[in-house]
PDB file of N, CA, C and O in Angstrom, chain B, residues numbered from 101:
ATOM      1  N   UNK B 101      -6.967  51.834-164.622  1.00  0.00           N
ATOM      2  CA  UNK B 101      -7.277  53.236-164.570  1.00  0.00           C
ATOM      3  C   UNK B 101      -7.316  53.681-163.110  1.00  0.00           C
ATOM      4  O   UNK B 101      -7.913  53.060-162.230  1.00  0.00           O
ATOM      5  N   UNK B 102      -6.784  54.556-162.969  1.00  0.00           N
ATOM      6  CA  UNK B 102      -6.514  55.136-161.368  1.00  0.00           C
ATOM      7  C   UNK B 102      -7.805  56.203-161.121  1.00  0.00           C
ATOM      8  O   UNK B 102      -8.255  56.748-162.128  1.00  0.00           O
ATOM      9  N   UNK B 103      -8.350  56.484-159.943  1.00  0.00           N
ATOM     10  CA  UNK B 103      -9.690  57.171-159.368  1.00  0.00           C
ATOM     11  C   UNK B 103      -8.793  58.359-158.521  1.00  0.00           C
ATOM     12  O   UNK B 103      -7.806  57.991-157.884  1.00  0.00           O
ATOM     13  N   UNK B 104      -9.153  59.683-158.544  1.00  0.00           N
ATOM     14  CA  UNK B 104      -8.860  60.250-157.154  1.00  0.00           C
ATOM     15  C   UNK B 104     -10.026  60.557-156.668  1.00  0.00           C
ATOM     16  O   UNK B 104     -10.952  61.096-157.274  1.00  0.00           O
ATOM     17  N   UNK B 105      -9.976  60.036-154.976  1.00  0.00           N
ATOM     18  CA  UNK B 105     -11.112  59.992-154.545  1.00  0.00           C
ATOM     19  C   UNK B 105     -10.974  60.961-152.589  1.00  0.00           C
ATOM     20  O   UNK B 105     -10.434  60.650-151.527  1.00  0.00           O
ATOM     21  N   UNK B 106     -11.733  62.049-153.028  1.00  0.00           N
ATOM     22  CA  UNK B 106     -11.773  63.095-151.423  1.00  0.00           C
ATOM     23  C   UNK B 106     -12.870  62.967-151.113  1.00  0.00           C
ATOM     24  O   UNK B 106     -13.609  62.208-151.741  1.00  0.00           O
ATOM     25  N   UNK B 107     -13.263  63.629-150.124  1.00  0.00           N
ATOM     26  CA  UNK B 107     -14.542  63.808-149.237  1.00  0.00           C
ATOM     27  C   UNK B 107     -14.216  64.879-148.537  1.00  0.00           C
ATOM     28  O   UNK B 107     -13.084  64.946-148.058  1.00  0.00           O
ATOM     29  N   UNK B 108     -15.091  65.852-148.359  1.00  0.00           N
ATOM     30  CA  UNK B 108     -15.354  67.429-147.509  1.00  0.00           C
ATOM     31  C   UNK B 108     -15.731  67.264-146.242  1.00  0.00           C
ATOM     32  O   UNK B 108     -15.975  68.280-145.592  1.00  0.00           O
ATOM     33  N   UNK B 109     -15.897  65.597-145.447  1.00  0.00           N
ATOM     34  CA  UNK B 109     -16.282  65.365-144.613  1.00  0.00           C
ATOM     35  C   UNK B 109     -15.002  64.564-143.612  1.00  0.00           C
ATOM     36  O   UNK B 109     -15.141  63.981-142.537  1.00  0.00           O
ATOM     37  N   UNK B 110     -13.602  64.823-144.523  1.00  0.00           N
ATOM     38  CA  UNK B 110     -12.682  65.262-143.655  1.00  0.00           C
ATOM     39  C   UNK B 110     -11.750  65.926-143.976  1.00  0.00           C
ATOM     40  O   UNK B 110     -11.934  66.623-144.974  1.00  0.00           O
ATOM     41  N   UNK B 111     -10.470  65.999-143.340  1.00  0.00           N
ATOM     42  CA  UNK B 111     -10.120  67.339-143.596  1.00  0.00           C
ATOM     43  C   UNK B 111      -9.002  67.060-144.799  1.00  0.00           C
ATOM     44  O   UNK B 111      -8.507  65.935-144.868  1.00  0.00           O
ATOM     45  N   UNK B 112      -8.566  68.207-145.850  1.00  0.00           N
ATOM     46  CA  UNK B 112      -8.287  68.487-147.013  1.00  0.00           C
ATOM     47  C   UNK B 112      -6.787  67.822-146.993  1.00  0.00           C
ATOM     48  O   UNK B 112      -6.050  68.259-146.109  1.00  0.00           O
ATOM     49  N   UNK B 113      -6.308  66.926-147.771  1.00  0.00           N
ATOM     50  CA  UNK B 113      -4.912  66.806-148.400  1.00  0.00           C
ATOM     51  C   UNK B 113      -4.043  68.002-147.718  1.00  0.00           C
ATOM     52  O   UNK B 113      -4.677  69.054-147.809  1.00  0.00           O
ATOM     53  N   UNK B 114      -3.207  68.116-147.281  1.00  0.00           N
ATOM     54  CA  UNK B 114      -2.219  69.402-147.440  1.00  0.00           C
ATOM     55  C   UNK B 114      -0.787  68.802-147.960  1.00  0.00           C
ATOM     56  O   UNK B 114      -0.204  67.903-147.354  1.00  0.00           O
ATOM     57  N   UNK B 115      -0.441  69.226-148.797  1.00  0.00           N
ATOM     58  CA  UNK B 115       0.846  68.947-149.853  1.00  0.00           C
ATOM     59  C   UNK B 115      -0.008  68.446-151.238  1.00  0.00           C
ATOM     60  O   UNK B 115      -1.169  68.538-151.635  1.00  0.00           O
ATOM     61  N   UNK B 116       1.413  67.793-151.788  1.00  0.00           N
ATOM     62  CA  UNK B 116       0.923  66.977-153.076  1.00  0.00           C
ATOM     63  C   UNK B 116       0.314  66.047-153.450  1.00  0.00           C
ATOM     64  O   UNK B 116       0.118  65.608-154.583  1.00  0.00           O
ATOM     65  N   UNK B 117      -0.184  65.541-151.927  1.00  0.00           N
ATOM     66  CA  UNK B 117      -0.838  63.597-152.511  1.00  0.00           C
ATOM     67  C   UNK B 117      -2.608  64.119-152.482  1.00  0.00           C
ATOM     68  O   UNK B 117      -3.199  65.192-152.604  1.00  0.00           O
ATOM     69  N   UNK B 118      -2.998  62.675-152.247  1.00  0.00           N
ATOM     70  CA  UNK B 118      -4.569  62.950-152.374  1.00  0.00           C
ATOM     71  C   UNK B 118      -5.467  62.317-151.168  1.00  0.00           C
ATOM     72  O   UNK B 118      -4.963  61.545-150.353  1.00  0.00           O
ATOM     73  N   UNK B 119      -6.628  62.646-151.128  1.00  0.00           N
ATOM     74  CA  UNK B 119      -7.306  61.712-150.029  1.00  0.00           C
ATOM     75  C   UNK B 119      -7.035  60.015-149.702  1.00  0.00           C
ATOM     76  O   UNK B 119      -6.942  59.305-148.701  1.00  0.00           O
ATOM     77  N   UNK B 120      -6.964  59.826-151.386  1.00  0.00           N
ATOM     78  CA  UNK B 120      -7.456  57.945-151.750  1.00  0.00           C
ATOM     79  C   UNK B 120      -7.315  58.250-153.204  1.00  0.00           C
ATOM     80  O   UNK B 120      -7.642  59.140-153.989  1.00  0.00           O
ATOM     81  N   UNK B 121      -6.683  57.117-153.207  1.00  0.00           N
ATOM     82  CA  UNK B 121      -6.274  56.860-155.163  1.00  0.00           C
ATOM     83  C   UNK B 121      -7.302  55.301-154.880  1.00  0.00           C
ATOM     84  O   UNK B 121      -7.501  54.726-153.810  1.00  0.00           O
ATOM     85  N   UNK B 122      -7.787  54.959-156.210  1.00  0.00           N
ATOM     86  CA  UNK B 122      -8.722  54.005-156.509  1.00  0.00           C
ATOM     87  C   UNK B 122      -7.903  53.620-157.683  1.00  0.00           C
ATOM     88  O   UNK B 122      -7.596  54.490-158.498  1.00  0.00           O
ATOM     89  N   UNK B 123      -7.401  51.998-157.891  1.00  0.00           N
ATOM     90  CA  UNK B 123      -6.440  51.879-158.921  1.00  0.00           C
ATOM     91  C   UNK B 123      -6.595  50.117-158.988  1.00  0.00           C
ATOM     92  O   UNK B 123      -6.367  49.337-158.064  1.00  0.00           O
ATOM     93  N   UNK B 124      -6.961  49.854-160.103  1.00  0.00           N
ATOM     94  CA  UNK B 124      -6.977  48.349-160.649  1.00  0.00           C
ATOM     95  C   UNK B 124      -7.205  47.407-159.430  1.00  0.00           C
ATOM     96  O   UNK B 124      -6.581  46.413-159.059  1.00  0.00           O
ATOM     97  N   UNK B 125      -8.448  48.124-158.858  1.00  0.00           N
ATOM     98  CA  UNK B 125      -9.184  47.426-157.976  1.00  0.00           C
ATOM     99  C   UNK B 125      -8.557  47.023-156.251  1.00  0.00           C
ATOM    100  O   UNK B 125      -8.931  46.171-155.444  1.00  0.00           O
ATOM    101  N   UNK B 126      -7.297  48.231-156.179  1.00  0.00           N
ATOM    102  CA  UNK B 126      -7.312  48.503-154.875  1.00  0.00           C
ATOM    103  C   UNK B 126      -7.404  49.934-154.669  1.00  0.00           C
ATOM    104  O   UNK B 126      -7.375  50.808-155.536  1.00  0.00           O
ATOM    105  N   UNK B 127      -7.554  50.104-153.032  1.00  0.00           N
ATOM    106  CA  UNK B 127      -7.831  51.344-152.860  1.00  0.00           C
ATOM    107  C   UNK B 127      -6.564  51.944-151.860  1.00  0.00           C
ATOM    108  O   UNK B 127      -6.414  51.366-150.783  1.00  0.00           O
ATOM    109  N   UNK B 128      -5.903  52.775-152.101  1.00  0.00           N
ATOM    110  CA  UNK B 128      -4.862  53.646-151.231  1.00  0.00           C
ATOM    111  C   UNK B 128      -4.939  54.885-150.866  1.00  0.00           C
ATOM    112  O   UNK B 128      -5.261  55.794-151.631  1.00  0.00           O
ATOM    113  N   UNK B 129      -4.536  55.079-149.193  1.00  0.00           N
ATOM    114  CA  UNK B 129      -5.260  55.911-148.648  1.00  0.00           C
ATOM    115  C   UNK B 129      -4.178  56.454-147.606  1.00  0.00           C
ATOM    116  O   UNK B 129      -3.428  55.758-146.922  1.00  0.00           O
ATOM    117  N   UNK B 130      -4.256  57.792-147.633  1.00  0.00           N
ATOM    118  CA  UNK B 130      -3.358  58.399-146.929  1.00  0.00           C
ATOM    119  C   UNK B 130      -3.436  58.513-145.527  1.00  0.00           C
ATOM    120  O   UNK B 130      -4.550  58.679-145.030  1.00  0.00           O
ATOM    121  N   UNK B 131      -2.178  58.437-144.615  1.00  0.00           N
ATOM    122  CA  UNK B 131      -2.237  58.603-143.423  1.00  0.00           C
ATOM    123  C   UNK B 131      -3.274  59.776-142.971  1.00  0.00           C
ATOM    124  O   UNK B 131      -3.625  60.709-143.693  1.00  0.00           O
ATOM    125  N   UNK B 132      -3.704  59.536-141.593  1.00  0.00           N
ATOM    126  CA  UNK B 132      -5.011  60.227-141.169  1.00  0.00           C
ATOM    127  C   UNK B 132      -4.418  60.597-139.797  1.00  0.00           C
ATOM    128  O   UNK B 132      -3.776  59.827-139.083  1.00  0.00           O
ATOM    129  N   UNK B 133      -4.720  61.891-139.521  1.00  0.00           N
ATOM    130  CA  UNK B 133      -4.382  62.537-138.064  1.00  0.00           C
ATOM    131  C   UNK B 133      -5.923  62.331-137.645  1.00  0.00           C
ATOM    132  O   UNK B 133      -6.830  62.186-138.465  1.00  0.00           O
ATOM    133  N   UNK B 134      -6.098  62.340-136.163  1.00  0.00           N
ATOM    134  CA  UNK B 134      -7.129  62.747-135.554  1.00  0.00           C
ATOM    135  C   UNK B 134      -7.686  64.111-135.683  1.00  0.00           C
ATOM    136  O   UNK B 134      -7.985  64.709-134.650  1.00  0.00           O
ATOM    137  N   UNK B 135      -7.866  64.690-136.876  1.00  0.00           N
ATOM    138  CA  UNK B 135      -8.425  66.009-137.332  1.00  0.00           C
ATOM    139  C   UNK B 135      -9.621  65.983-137.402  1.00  0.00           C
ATOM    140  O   UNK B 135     -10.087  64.920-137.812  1.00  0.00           O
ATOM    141  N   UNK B 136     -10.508  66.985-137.083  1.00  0.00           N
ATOM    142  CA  UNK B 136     -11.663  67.414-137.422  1.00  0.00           C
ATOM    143  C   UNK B 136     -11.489  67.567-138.894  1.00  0.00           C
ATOM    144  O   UNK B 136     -10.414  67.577-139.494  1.00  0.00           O
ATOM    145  N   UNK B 137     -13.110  67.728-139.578  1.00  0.00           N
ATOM    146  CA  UNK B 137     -12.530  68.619-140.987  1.00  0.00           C
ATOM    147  C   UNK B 137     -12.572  69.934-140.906  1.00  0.00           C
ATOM    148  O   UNK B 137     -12.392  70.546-141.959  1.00  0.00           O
ATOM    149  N   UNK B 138     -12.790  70.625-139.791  1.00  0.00           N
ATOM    150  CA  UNK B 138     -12.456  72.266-139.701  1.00  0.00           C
ATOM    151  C   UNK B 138     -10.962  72.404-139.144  1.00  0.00           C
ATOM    152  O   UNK B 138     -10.501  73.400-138.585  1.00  0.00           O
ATOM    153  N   UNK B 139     -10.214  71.047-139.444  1.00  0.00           N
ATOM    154  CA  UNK B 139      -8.652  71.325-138.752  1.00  0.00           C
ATOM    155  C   UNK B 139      -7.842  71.470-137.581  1.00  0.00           C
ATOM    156  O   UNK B 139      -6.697  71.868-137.365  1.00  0.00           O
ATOM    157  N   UNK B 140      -9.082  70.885-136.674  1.00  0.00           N
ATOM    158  CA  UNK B 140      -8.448  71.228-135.140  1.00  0.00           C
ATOM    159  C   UNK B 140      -8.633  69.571-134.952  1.00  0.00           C
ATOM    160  O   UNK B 140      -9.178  68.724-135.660  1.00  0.00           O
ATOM    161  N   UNK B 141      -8.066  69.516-133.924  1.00  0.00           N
ATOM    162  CA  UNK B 141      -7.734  67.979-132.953  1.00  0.00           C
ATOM    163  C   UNK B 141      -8.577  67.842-132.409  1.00  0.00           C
ATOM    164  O   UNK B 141      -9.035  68.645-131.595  1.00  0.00           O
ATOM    165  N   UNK B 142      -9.293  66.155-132.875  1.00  0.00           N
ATOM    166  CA  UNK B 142     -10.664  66.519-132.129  1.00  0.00           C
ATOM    167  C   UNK B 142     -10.365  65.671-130.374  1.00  0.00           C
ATOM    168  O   UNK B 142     -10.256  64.466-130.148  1.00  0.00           O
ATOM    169  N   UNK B 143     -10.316  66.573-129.611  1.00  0.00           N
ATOM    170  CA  UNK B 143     -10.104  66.588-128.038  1.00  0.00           C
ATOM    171  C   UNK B 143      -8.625  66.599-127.505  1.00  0.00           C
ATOM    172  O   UNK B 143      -7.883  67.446-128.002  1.00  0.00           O
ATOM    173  N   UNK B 144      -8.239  65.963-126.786  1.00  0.00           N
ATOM    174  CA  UNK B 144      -7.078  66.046-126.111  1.00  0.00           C
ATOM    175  C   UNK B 144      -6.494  64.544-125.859  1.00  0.00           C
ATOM    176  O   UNK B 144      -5.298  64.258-125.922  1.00  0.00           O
ATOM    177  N   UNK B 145      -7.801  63.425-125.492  1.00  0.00           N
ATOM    178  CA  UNK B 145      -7.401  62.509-125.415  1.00  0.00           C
ATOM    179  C   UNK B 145      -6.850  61.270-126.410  1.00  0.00           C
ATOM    180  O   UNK B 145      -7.035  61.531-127.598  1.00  0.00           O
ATOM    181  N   UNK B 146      -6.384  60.327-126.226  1.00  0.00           N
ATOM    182  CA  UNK B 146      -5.524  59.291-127.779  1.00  0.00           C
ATOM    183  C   UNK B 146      -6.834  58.762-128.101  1.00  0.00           C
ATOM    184  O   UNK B 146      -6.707  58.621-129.318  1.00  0.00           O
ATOM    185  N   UNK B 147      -8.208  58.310-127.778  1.00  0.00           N
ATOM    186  CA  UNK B 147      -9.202  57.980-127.515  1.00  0.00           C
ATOM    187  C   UNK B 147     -10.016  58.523-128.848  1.00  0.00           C
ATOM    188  O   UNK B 147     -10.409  58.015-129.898  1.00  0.00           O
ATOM    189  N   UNK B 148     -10.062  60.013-128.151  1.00  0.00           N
ATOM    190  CA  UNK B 148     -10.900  60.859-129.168  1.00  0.00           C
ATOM    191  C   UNK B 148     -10.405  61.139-130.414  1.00  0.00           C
ATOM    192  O   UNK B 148     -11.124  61.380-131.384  1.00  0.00           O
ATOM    193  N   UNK B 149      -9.107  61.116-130.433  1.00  0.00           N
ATOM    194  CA  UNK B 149      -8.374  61.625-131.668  1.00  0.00           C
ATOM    195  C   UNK B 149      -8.244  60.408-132.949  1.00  0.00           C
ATOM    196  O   UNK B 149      -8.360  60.609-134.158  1.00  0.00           O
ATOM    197  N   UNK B 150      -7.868  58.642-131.991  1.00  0.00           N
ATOM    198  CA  UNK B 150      -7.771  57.410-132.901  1.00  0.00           C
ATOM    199  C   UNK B 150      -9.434  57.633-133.502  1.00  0.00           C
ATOM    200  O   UNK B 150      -9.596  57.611-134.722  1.00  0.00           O
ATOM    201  N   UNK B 151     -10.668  57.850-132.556  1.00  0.00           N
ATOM    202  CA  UNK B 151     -11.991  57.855-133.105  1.00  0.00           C
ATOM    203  C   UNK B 151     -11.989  58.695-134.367  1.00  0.00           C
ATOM    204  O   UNK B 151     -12.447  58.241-135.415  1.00  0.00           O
ATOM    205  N   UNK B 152     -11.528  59.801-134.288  1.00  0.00           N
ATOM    206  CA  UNK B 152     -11.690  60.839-135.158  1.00  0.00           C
ATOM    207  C   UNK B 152     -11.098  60.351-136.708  1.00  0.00           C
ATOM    208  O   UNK B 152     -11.601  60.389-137.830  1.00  0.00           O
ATOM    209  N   UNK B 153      -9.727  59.860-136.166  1.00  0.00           N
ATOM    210  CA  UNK B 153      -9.005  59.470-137.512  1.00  0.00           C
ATOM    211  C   UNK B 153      -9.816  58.077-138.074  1.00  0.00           C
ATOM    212  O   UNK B 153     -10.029  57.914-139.276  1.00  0.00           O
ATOM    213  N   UNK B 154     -10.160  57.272-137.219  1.00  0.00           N
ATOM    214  CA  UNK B 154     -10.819  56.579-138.400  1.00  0.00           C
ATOM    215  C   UNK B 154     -12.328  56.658-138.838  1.00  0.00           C
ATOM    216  O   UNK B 154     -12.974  55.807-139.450  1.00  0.00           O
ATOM    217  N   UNK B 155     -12.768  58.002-138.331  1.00  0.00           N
ATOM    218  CA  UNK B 155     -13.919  58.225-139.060  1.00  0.00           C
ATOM    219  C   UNK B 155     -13.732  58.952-140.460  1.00  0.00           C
ATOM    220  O   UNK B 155     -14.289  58.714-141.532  1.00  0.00           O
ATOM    221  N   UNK B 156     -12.688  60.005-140.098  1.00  0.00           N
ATOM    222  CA  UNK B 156     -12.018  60.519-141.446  1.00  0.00           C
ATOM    223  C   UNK B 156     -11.912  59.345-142.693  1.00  0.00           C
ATOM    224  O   UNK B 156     -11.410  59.639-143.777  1.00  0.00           O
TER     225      UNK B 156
END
């Protein structure tokens, strides 16, 4: 059985896929920009932005 799984604590899908599918006990997860979840880049540097994406 497959899960779709988001969070509001980063920023929203844009197109057709989903945050994270949860599926016969793995989990798949979509590429992540260094986004805030209000949609802006968080800073300027590769630093702040890799931080950002894997807090997303």
């Amino acid at each position: 059985m497959k899960k779709q799984i988001s969070t509001k604590n980063a920023p929203q899908a844009i197109g057709p896929y989903s945050q994270a599918i949860s599926a016969n006990g793995f989990l798949f997860i979509s590429g992540q920009l260094g986004v805030t979840p209000a949609g802006e880049f968080a800073g300027s540097s590769v630093e702040a932005q890799a931080q950002q994406s894997l807090t997303n």
